[in-house]
Every structure is written in C-alpha cells, then in structure tokens.
C-alpha positions as CSV (number, residue, x, y, z in Angstrom):
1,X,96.1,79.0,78.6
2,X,96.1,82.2,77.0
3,X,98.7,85.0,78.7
4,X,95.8,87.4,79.4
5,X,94.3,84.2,81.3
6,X,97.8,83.7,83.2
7,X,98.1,87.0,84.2
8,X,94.7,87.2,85.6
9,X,95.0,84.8,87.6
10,X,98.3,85.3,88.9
11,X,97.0,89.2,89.8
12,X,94.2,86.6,91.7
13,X,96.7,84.7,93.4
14,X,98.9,88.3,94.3
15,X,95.3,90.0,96.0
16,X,94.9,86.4,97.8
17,X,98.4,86.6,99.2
18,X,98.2,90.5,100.4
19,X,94.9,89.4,102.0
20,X,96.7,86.9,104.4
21,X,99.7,88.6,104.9
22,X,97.8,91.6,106.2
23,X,95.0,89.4,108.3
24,X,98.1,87.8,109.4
25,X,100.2,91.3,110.6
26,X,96.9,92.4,112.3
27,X,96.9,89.1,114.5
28,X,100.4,89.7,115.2
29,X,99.9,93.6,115.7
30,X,96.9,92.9,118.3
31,X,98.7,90.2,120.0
32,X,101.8,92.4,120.7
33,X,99.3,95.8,121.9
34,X,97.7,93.1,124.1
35,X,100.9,91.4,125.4
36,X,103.2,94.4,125.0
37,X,106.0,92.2,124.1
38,X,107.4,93.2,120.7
39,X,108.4,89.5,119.0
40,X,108.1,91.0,115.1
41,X,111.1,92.9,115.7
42,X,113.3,90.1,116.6
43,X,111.5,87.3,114.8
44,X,111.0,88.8,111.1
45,X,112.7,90.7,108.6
46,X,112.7,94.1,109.0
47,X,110.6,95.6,106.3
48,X,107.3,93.3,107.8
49,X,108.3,94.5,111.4
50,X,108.1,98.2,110.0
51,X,104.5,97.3,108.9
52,X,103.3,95.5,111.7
53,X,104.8,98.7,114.0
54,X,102.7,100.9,111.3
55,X,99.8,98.5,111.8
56,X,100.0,99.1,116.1
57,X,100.3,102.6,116.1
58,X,97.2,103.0,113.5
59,X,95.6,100.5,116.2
60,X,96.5,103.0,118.9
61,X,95.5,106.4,117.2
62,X,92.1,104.7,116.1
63,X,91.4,103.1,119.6
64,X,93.6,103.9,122.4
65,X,96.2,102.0,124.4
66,X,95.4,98.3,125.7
67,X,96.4,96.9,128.6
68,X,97.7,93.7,129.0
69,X,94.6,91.7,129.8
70,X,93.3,93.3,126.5
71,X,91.3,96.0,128.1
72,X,91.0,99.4,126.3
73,X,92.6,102.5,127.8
74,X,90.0,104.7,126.3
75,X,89.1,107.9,127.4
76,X,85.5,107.8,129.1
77,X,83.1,110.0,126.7
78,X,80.4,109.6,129.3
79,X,79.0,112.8,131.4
C-alpha cells in the first residue's frame, strides 16, 4: 500500500471517528438538557465534558430550555 493510500485512509478512519464522537456528545448533551442531571462532568475527562457543556448551551441558545419530560420552554411566537 502506497503512503498516499495509507494516509487517505487513515484521514477516512479520523472523519469516521469525529462523526461518532460528536453523534455521541449530542445524545449525551440531550439526555442531560432533558434529565438535568450533569453525569459528563463526573463521568469523563474534562476536555469532552467542556464540549458536551459547549454542545448544551448551543442547544439552549438555538432552542430554549427543556424541561424534564423533554418539553421545550420556548417562547410562544403565536398572536
């Protein structure tokens, strides 16, 4: 296998990774908004509890708050 071979697909295998890694924070990140129990912070190292923190508050600003049954906390747009 040529090295121009090997690095493709390792970059294949790196964008493969980062794909479940960040399906897998955004599980985690919904779970905890719908729960409102923070496990990431005392489960995993700190650097993926930093992004999984990032990934809820992006959550929040782009939806609003949920309760715990899941419901959104949404402002009503309706007249």
């Amino acid at each position: 296998m040529s090295k121009n071979d090997e690095i493709k697909k390792l970059k294949e295998k790196i964008e493969e990774l980062e794909f479940q890694k960040d399906f897998q924070q955004d599980i985690i990140a919904d779970m905890e908004l719908i729960t409102g129990v923070d496990m990431s912070k005392k489960s995993l190292p700190k650097t993926l509890a930093k992004e999984i923190e990032q990934k809820k508050k992006q959550r929040i600003k782009e939806n609003g708050s949920m309760d715990v049954l899941g419901y959104l906390n949404k402002p009503s747009t309706k007249d």
